[in-house]
Residue, then its C-alpha position, 0 to 999 in steps of 0.5 A: x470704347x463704345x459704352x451700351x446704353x441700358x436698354x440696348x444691353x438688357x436686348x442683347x441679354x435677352x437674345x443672348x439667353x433665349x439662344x442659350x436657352x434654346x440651345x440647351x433644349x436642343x442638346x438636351x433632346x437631340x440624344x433621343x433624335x439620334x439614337x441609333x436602334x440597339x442591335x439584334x441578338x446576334x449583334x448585327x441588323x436581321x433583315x426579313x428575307x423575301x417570301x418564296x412565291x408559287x405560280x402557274x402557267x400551261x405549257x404542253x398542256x400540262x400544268x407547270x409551276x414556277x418559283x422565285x425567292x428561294x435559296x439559290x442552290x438550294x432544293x426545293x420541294x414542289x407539290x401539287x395536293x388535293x383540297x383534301x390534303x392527298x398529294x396529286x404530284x410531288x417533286x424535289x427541284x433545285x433553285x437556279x438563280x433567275x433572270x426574271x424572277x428574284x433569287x433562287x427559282x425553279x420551273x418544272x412540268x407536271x404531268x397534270x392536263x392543263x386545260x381543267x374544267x373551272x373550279x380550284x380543287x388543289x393548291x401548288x406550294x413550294x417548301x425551301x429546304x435551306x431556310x424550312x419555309x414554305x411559299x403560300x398556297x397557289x390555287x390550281x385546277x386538277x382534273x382528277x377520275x372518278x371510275 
């Protein structure tokens, strides 16, 4: 059997501890670095759904609005209002699911001319049933008489 001589065994203990040592820290941190989050109220990881959206595009002179993000199935009212708040066009659709557009949508012509002088004195807005959320405020032009 090989005996050590002094120094060469004082080395050997030296790594021996740091290791250890190191290693203990390690342990000692690694709960943190891999604690999972605790879970929502309902027991389960809520992800935020997508926000609905709005917008616009002409066809038969008319403005038409479009939509994605929706609850497929679900209805949806699409409205055209004033500046002033007074409703200029309203309409209750249902979202179909979409080939270019995420989730539920919908694609529905007014009865509004398209073809408005400059100037966005309305806002299209679609409101999902399903969920009771809203999309954000599309400005739009509507051509609105003054006799």
């Amino acid at each position: 059997m090989r005996i050590l001589s002094p120094a060469t065994s004082r080395f050997t203990r030296r790594i021996t501890i740091g290791l250890a040592g190191a290693a203990v820290t390690g342990l000692a941190l690694a709960p943190s670095a891999l604690a999972t989050p605790a879970p929502a109220a309902g027991g389960a990881h809520q992800l935020k759904a997508p926000q609905p959206y709005v917008f616009s595009y002409g066809y038969n002179s008319h403005l038409s609005l479009g939509g994605g993000n929706f609850t497929v199935g679900g209805r949806v009212y699409v409205v055209v209002k004033l500046n002033s708040g007074a409703t200029h066009y309203g309409k209750w659709v249902v979202a179909r699911p979409g080939q270019r557009n995420p989730g539920g949508t919908f694609h529905v012509e007014t009865n509004i001319p398209y073809s408005c002088p400059p100037g966005k004195n309305a806002y299209a807005r679609g409101y999902d049933k399903a969920t009771g959320v809203w999309s954000p405020k599309l400005p739009v032009s509507v051509c609105v008489r003054f006799d």
